[in-house]
One Martini backbone bead per residue (centre of mass of N, CA, C, O) as a GRO file, in nm:
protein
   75
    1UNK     BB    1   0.098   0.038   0.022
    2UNK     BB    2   0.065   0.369  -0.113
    3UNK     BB    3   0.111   0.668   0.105
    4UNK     BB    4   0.046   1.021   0.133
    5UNK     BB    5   0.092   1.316   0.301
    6UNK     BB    6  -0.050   1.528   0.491
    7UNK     BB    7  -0.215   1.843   0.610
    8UNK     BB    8  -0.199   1.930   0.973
    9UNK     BB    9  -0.159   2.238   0.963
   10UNK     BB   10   0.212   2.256   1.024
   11UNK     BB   11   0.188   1.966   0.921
   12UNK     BB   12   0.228   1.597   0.899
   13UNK     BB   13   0.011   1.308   0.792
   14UNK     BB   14  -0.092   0.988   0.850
   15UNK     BB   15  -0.330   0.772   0.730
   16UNK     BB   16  -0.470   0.472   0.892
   17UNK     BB   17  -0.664   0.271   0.772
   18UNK     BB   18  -0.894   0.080   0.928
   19UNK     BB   19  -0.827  -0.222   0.884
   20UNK     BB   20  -0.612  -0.199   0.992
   21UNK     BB   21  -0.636  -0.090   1.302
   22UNK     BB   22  -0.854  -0.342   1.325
   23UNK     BB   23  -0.605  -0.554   1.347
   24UNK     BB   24  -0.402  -0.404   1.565
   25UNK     BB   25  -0.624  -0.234   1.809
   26UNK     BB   26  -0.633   0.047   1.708
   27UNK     BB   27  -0.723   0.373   1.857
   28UNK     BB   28  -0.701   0.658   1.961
   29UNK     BB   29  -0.578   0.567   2.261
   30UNK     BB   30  -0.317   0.439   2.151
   31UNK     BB   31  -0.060   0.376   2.157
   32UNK     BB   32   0.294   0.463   1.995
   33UNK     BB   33   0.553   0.376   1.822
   34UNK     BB   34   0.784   0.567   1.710
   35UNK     BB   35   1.061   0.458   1.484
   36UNK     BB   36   1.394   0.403   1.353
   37UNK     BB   37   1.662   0.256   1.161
   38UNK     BB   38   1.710   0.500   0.920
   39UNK     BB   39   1.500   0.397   0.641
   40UNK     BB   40   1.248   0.345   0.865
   41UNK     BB   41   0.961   0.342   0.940
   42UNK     BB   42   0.808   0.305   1.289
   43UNK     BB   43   0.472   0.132   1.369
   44UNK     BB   44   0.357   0.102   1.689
   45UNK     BB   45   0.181  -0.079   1.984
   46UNK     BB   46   0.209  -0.059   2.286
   47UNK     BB   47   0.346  -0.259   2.518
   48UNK     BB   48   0.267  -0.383   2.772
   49UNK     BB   49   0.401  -0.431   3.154
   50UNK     BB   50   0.376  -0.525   3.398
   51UNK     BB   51   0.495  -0.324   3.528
   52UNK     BB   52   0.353  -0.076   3.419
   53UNK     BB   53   0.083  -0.162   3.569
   54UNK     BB   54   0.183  -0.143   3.834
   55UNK     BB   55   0.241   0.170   3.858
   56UNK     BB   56  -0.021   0.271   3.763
   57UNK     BB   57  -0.165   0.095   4.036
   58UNK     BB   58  -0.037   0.302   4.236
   59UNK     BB   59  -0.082   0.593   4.174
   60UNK     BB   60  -0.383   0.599   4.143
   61UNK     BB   61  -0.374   0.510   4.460
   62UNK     BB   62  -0.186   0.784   4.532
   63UNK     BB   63  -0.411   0.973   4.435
   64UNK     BB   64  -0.628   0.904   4.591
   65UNK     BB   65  -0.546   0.901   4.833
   66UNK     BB   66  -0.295   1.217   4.823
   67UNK     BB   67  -0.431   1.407   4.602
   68UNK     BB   68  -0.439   1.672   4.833
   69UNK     BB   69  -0.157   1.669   4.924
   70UNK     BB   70  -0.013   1.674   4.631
   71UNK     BB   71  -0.191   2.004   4.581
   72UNK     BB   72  -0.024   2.137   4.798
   73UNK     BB   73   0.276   2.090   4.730
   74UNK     BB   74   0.262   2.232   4.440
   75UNK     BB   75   0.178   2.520   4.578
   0.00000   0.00000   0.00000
């Protein structure tokens, strides 16, 4: 498949097709990794891991207990 780049604002952007999306279960929300090899870009979806899950149900944990502490703290 062969796309060309659009314009969005004073960007470039690549729109990338429904079927692609619903294959790869990439939705709006989806984090994704951009990097490239030097050659070519490299475009996928963010794999979660358990570390990082682990990381995520802490904070919102410490965000719901301490979370008025944190916004006095910040001020």
């Amino acid at each position: 498949m062969i796309k060309k780049l659009t314009r969005h604002g004073n960007s470039l952007a690549l729109v990338i097709d429904r079927p692609i999306l619903e294959l790869l279960n990439i939705d709006p929300e989806t984090p994704l990794d951009v990097s490239t090899d030097g050659k070519q870009l490299i475009i996928s979806p963010v794999k979660s891991s358990a570390r990082l899950k682990k990381f995520e149900a802490a904070q919102e944990w410490a965000h719901k207990r301490y979370g008025k502490t944190f916004k006095k703290l910040a001020e």
